[in-house]
C-alpha positions as YAML, in Angstrom:
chain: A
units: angstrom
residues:
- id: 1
  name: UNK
  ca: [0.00, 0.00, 0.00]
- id: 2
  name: UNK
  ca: [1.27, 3.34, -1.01]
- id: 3
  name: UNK
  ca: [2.10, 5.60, 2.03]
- id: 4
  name: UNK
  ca: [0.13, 8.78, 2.28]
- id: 5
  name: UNK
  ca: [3.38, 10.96, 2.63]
- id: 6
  name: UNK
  ca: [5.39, 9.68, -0.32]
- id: 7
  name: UNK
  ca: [5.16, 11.92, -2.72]
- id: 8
  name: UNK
  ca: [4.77, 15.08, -0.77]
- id: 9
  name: UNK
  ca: [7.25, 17.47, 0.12]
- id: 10
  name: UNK
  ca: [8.72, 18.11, 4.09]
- id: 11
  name: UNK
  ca: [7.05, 20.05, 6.32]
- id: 12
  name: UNK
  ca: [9.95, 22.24, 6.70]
- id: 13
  name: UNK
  ca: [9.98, 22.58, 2.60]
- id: 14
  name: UNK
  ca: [5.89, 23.07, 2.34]
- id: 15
  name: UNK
  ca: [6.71, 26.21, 5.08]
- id: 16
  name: UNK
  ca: [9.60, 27.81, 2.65]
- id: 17
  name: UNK
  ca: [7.01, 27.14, -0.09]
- id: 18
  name: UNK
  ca: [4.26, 28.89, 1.54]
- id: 19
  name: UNK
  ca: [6.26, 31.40, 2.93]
- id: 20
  name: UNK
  ca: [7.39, 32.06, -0.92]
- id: 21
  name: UNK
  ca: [3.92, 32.35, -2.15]
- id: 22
  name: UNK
  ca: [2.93, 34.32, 0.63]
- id: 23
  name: UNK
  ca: [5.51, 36.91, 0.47]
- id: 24
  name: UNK
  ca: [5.69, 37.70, -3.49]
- id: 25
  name: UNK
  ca: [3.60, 37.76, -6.68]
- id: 26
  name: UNK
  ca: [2.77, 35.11, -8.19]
- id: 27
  name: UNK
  ca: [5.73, 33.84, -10.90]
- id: 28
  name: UNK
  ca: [4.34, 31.81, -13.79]
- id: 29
  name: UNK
  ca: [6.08, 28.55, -14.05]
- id: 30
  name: UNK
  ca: [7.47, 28.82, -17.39]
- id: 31
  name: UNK
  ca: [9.99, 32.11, -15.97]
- id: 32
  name: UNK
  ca: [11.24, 29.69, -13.52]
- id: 33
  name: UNK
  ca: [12.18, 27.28, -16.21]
- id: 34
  name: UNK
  ca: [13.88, 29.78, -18.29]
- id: 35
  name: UNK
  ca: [15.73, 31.20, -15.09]
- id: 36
  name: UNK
  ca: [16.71, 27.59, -14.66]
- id: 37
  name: UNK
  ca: [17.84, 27.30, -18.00]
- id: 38
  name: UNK
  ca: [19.76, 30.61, -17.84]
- id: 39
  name: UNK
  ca: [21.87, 29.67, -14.70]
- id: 40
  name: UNK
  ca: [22.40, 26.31, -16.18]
- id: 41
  name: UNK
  ca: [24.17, 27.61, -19.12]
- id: 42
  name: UNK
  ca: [26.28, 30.33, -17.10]
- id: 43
  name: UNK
  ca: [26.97, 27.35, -14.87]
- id: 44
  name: UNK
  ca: [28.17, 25.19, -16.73]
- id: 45
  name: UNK
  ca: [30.09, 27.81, -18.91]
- id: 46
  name: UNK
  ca: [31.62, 28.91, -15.46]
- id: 47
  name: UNK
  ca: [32.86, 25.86, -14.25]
- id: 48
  name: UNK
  ca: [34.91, 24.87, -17.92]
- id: 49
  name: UNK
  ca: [36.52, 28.35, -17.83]
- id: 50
  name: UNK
  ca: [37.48, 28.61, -14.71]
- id: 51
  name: UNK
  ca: [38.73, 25.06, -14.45]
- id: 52
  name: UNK
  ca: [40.77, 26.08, -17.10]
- id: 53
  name: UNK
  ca: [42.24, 28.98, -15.84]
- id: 54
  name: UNK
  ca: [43.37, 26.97, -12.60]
- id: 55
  name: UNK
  ca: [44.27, 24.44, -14.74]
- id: 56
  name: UNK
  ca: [46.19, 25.89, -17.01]
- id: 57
  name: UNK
  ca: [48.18, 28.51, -14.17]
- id: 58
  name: UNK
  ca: [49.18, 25.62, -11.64]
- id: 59
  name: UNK
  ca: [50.34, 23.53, -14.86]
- id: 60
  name: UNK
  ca: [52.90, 25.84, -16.52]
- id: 61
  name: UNK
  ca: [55.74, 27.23, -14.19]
- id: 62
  name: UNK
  ca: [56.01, 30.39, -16.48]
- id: 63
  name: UNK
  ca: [52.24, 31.28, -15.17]
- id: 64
  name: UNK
  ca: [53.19, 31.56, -11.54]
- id: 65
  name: UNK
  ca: [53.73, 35.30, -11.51]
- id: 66
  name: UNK
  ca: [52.44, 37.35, -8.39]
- id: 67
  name: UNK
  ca: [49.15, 38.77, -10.10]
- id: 68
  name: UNK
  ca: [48.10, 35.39, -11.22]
- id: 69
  name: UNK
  ca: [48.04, 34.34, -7.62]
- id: 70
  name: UNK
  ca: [45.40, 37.11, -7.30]
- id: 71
  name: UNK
  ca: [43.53, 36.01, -10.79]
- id: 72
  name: UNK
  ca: [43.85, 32.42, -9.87]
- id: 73
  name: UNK
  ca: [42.19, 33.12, -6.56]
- id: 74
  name: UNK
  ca: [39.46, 34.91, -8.31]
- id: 75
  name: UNK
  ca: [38.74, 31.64, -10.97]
- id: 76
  name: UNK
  ca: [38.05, 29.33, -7.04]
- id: 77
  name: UNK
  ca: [36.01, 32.18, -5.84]
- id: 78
  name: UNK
  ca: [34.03, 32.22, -8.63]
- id: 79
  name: UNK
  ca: [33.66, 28.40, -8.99]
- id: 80
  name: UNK
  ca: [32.63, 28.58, -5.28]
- id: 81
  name: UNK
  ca: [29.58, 31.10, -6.50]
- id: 82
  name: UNK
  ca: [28.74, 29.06, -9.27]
- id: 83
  name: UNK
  ca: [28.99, 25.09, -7.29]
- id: 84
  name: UNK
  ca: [27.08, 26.58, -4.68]
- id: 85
  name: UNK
  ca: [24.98, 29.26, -5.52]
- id: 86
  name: UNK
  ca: [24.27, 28.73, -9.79]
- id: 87
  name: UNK
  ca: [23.86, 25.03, -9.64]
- id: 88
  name: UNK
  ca: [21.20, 25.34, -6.39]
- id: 89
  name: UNK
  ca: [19.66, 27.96, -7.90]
- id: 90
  name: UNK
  ca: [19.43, 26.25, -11.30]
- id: 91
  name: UNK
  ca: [17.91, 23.47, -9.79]
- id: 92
  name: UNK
  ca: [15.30, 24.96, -6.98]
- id: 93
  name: UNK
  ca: [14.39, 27.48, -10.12]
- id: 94
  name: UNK
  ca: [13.84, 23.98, -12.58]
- id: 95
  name: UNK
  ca: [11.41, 22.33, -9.30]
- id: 96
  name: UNK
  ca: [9.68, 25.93, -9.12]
- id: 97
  name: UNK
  ca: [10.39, 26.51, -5.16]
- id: 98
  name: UNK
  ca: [13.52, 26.23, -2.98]
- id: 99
  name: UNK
  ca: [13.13, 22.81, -1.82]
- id: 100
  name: UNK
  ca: [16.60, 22.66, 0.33]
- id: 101
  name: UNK
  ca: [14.69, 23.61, 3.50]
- id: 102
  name: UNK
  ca: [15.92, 26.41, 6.20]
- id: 103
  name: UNK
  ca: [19.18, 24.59, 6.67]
- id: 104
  name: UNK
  ca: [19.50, 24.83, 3.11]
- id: 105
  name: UNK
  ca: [19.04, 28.58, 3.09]
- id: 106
  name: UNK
  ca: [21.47, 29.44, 5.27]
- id: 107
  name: UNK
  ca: [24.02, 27.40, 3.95]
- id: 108
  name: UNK
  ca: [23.26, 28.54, 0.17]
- id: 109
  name: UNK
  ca: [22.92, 31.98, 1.46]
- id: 110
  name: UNK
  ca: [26.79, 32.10, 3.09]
- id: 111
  name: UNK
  ca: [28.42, 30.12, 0.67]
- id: 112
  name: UNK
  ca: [27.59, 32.32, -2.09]
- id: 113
  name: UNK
  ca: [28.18, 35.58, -0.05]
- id: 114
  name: UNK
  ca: [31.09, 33.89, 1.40]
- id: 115
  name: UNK
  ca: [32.70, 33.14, -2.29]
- id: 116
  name: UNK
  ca: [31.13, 36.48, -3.76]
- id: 117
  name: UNK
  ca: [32.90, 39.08, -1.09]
- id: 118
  name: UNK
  ca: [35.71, 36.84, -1.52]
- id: 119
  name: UNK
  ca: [35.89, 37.60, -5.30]
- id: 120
  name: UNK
  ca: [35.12, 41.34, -4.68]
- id: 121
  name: UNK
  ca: [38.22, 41.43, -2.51]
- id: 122
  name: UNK
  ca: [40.32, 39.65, -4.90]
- id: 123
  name: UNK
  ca: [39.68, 42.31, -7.37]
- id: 124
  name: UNK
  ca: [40.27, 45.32, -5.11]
- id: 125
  name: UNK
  ca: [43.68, 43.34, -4.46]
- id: 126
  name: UNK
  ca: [44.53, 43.32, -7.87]
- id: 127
  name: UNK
  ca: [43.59, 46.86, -8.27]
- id: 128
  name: UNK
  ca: [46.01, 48.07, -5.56]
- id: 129
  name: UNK
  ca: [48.44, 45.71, -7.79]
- id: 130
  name: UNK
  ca: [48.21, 47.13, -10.78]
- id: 131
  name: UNK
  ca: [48.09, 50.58, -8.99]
- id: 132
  name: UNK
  ca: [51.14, 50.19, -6.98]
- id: 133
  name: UNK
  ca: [53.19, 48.56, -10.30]
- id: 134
  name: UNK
  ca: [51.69, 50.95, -13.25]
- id: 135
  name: UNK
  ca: [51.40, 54.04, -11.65]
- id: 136
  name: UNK
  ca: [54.43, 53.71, -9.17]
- id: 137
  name: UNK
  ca: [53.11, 56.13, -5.86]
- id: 138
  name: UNK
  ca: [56.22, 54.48, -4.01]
- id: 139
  name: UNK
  ca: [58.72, 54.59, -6.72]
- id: 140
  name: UNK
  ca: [59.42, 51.44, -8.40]
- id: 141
  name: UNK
  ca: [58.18, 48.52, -6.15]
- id: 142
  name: UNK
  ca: [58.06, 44.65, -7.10]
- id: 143
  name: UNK
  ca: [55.47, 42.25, -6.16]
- id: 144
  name: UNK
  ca: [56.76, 38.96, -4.83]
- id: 145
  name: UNK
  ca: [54.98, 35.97, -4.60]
- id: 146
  name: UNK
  ca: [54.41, 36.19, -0.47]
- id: 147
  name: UNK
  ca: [52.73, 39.58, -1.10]
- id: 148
  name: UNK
  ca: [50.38, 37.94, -3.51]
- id: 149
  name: UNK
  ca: [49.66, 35.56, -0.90]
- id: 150
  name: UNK
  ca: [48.76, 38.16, 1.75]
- id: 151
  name: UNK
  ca: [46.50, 39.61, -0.71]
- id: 152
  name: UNK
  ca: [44.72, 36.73, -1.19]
- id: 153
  name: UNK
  ca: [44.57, 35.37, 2.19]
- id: 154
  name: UNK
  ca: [43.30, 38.73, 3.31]
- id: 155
  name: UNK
  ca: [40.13, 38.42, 0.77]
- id: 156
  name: UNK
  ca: [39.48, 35.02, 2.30]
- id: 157
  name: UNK
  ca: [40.06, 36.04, 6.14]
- id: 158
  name: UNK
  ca: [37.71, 39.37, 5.49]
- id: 159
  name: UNK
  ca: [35.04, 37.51, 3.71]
- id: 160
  name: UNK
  ca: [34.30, 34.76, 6.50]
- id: 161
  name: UNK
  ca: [35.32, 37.50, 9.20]
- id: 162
  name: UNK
  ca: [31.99, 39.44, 7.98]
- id: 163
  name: UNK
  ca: [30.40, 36.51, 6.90]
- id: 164
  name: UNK
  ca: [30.00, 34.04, 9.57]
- id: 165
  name: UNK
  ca: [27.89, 36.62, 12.37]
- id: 166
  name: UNK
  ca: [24.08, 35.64, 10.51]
- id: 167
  name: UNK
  ca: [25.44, 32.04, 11.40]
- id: 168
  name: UNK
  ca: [25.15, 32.96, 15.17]
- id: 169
  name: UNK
  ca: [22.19, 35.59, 15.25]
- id: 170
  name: UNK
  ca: [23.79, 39.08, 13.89]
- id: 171
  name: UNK
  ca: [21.96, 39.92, 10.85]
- id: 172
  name: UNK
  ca: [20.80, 36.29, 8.91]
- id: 173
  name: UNK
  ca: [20.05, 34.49, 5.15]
- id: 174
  name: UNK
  ca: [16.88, 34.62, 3.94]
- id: 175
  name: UNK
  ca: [14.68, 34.48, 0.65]
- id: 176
  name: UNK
  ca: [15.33, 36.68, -2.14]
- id: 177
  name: UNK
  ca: [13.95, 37.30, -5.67]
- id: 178
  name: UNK
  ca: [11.46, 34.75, -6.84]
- id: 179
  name: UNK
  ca: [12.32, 32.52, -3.56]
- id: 180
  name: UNK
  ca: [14.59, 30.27, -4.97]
- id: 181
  name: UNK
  ca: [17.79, 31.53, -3.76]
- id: 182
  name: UNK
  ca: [19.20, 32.79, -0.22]
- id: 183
  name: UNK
  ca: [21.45, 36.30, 0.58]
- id: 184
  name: UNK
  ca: [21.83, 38.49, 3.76]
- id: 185
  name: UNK
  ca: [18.52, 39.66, 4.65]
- id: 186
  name: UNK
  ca: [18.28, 43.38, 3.27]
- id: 187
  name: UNK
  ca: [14.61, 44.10, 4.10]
- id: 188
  name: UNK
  ca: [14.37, 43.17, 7.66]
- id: 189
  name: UNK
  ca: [14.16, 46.50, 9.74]
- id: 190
  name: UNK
  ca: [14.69, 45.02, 12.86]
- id: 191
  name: UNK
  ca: [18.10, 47.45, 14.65]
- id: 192
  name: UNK
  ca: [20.18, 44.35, 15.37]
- id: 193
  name: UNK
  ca: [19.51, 42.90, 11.64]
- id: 194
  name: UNK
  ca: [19.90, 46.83, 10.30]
- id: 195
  name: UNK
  ca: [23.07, 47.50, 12.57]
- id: 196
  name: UNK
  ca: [24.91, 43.65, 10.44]
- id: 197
  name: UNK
  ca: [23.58, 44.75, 7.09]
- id: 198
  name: UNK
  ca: [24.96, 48.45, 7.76]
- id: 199
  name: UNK
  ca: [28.66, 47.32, 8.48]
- id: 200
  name: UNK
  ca: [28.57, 44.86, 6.11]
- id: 201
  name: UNK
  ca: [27.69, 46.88, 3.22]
- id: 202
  name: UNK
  ca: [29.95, 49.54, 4.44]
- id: 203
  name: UNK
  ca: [33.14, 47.01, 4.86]
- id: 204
  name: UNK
  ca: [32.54, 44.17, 1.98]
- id: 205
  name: UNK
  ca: [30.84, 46.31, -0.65]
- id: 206
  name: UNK
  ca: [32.12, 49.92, -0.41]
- id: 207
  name: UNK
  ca: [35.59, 49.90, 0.84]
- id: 208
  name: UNK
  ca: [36.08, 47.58, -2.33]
- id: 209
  name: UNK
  ca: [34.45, 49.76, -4.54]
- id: 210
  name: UNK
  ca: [36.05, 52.61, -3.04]
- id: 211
  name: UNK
  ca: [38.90, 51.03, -3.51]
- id: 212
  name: UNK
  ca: [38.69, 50.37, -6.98]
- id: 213
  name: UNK
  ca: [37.59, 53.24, -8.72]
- id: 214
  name: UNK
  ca: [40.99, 55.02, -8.23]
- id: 215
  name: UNK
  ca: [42.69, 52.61, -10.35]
- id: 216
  name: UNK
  ca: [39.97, 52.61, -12.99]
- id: 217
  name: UNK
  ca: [40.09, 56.01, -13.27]
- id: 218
  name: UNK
  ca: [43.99, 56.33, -13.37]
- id: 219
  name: UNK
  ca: [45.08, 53.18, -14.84]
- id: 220
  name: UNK
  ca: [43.61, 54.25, -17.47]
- id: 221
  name: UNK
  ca: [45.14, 57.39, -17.68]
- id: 222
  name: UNK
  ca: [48.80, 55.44, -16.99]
- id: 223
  name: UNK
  ca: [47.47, 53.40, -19.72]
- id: 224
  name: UNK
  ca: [47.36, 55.89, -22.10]
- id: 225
  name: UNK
  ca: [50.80, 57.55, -21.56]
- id: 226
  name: UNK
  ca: [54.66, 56.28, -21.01]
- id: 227
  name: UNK
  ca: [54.04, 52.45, -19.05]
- id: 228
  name: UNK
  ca: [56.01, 49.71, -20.86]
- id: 229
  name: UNK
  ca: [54.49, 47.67, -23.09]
- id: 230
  name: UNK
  ca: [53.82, 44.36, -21.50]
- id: 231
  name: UNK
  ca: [52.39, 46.30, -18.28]
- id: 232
  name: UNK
  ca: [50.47, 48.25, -20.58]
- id: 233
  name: UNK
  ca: [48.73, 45.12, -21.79]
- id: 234
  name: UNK
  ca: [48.02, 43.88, -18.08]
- id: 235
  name: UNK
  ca: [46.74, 46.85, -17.12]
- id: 236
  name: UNK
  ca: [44.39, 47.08, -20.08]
- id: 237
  name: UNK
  ca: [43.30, 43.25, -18.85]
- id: 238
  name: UNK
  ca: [42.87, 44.69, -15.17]
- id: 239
  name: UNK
  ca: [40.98, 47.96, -16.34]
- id: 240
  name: UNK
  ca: [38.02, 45.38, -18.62]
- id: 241
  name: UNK
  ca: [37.52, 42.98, -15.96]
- id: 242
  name: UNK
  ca: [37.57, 45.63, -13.35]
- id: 243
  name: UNK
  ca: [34.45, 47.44, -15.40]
- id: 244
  name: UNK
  ca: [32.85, 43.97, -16.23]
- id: 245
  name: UNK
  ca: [33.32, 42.92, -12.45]
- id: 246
  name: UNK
  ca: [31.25, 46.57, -11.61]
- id: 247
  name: UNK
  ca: [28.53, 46.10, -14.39]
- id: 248
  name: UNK
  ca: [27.50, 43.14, -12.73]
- id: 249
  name: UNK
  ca: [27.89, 43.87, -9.31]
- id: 250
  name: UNK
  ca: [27.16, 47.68, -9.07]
- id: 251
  name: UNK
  ca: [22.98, 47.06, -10.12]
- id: 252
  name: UNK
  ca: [22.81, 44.39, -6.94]
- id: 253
  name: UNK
  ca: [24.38, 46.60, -4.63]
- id: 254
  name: UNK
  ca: [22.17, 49.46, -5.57]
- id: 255
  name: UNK
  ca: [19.22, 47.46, -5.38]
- id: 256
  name: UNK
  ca: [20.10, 45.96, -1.96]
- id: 257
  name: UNK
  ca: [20.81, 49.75, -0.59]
- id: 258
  name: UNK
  ca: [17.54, 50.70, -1.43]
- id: 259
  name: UNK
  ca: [15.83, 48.42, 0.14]
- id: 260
  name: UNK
  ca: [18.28, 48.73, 3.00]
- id: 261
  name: UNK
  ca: [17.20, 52.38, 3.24]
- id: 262
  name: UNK
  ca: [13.17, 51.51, 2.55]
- id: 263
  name: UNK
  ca: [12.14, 48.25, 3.98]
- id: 264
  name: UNK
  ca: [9.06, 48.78, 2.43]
- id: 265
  name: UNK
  ca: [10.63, 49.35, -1.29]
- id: 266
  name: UNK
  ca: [8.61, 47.05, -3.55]
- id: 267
  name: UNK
  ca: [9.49, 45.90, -6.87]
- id: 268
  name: UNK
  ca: [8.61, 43.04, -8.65]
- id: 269
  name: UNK
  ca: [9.82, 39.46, -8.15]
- id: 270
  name: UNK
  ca: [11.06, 38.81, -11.29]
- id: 271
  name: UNK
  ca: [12.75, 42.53, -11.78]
- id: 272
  name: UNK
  ca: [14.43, 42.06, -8.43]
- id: 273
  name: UNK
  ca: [16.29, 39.03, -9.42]
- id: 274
  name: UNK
  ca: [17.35, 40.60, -12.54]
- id: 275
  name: UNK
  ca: [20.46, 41.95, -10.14]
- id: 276
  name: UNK
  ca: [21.08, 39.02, -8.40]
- id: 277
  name: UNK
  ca: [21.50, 36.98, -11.44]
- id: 278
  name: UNK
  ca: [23.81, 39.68, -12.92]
- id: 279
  name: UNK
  ca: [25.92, 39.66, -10.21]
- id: 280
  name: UNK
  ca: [26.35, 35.58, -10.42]
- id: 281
  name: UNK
  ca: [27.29, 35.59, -14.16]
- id: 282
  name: UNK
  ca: [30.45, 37.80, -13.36]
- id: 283
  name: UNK
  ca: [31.67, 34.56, -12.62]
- id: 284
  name: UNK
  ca: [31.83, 33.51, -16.62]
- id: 285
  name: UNK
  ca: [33.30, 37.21, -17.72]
- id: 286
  name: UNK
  ca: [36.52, 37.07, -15.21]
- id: 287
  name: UNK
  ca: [37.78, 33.77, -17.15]
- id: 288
  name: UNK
  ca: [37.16, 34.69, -20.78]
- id: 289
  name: UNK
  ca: [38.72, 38.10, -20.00]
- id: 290
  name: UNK
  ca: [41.81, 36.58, -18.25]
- id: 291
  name: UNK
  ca: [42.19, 34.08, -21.38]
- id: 292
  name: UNK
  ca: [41.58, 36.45, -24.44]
- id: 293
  name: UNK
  ca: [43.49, 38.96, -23.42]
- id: 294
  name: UNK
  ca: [46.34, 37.49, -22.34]
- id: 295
  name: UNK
  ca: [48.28, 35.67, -25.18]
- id: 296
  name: UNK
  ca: [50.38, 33.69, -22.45]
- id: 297
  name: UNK
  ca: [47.64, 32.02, -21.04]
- id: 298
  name: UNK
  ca: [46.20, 31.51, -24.59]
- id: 299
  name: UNK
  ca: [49.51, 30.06, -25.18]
- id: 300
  name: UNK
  ca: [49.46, 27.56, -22.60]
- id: 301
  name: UNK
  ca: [45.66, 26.45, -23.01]
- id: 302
  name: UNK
  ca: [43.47, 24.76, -25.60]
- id: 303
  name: UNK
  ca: [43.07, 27.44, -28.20]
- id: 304
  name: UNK
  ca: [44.76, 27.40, -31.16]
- id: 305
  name: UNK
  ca: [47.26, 30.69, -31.98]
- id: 306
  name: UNK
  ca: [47.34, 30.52, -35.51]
- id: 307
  name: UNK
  ca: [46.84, 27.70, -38.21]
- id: 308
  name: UNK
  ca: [49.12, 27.03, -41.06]
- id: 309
  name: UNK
  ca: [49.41, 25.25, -44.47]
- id: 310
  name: UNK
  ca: [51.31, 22.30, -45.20]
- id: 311
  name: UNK
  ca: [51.47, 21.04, -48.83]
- id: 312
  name: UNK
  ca: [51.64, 17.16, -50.08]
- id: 313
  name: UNK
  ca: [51.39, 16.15, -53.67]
- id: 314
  name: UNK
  ca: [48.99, 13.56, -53.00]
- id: 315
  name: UNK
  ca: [46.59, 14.53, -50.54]
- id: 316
  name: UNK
  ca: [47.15, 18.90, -51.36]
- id: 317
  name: UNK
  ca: [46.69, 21.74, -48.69]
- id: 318
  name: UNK
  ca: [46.15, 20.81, -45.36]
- id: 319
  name: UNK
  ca: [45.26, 23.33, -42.24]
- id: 320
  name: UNK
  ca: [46.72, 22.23, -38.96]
- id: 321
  name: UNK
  ca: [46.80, 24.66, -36.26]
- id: 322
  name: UNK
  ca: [49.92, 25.40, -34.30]
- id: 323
  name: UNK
  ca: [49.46, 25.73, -30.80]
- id: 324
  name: UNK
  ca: [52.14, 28.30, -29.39]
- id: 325
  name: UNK
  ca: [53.73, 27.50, -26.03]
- id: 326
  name: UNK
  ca: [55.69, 30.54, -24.94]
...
């Protein structure tokens, strides 16, 4: 005999249901499936790009240069966002609620703010990088491999540091969007909630920012004028994935201020997670960025550098690509 339960969903997932359909408009079904689609393709794009940049970096010796500490740090932050953050969200978006429970929440919710801040940081490190070498404040200064690694531990250390408190009752994960997903909780106006979300924008999203726009700003004026030629090229890198990095990130922070600043700020479901989603496929930009425009790393991966011609009497022209190691 078929049990009653057995094809029903948890209590604790039925209360995240309701609570979804309760709190927003109702979503037709078929966005959900294209939102699941979406993320599965940025997912999946993510992961083989990324992979590659790791791969490719801790594979050739040559690669191992201070800044690619930084950019290799930022490929594992962003598969962090996309493992656990796109590929849940893919999935809760394809069953039409988030079906992970509250334990699932919270954990989605960190992980991907955890890995996000992480790769925010990472950036603003390689900003004050490309700062320090292009536009030389202190005179001429060279980046060793240990200062890389403070950098990068650093982003890791201030990420969890601001981070972990919703785990233990400052501030906490909920809901966001069409329900399917989890991030700080921006609309709560309780003072102990509004005091977390406060410092935390204030310390993981505008100190970065802040941080950032200098070298934007005059990077690309060093860009412009005397800085050698291979620096030139790096910083031109830096400057594109700096402003790709801030097209998808700026709209989410803006969004979450507001409704930081107006608890009552209402705007629909499906607009709202127009952000969020924008902010998660910075994780497929950073990779094709760091491969295109660096010939090194093209060098060293899969894609072909140039094809040639080789003739036979019998069998004619030939192509067969070349694939430059340098």
């Amino acid at each position: 005999m078929e049990l009653p339960h057995r094809n029903m969903k948890s209590a604790e997932d039925q209360a995240v249901a309701t609570e979804a359909d309760e709190e927003t408009a109702p979503v037709p079904r078929f966005a959900y499936s294209i939102l699941a689609v979406i993320m599965a393709i940025f997912c999946l794009s993510s992961v083989v790009l990324n992979t590659t940049v790791i791969w490719v970096t801790i594979r050739h010796r040559q690669l191992r240069q201070p800044i690619n500490y930084a950019l290799v740090n930022l490929a594992v932050a962003d598969l962090g966002v996309t493992v656990s953050g796109g590929l849940l969200t893919a999935i809760t978006n394809s069953m039409g609620y988030f079906s992970l429970g509250r334990a699932g929440c919270v954990i989605e919710g960190f992980s991907v703010a955890f890995f996000g801040i992480v790769a925010l940081c990472t950036v603003a490190v390689i900003a004050v990088d490309r700062f320090v070498i292009v536009c030389k404040p202190l005179g001429i200064v060279h980046f060793h491999p240990k200062h890389a690694v403070m950098g990068v531990a650093f982003a890791w250390i201030w990420s969890l540091i601001w981070n972990i408190p919703p785990l233990f009752g400052w501030g906490s994960y909920q809901l966001e969007g069409v329900k399917t997903s989890c991030a700080p909780d921006w609309k709560n106006p309780d003072p102990l909630n509004m005091s977390y979300i406060m410092c935390y924008f204030c310390l993981c999203f505008a100190i970065p920012f802040i941080i950032i726009m200098p070298y934007l700003i005059i990077g690309s004026i060093a860009h412009g004028g005397t800085t050698a030629k291979a620096e030139a090229k790096v910083a031109r890198m830096v400057i594109v994935m700096i402003l790709a990095f801030l097209i998808c990130w700026l709209p989410y922070a803006a969004f979450s201020l507001a409704v930081v600043f107006n608890s009552q700020f209402y705007i629909h479901p499906l607009v709202a997670t127009v952000p969020m989603y924008l902010a998660k496929t910075s994780t497929v930009y950073n990779p094709i960025i760091y491969i295109f425009m660096n010939t090194q790393v093209r060098g060293f991966s899969f894609l072909p550098r140039h094809c040639t011609y080789f003739s036979s009497i019998k069998t004619g022209s030939l192509p067969r690509c070349q694939y430059e190691t340098r």
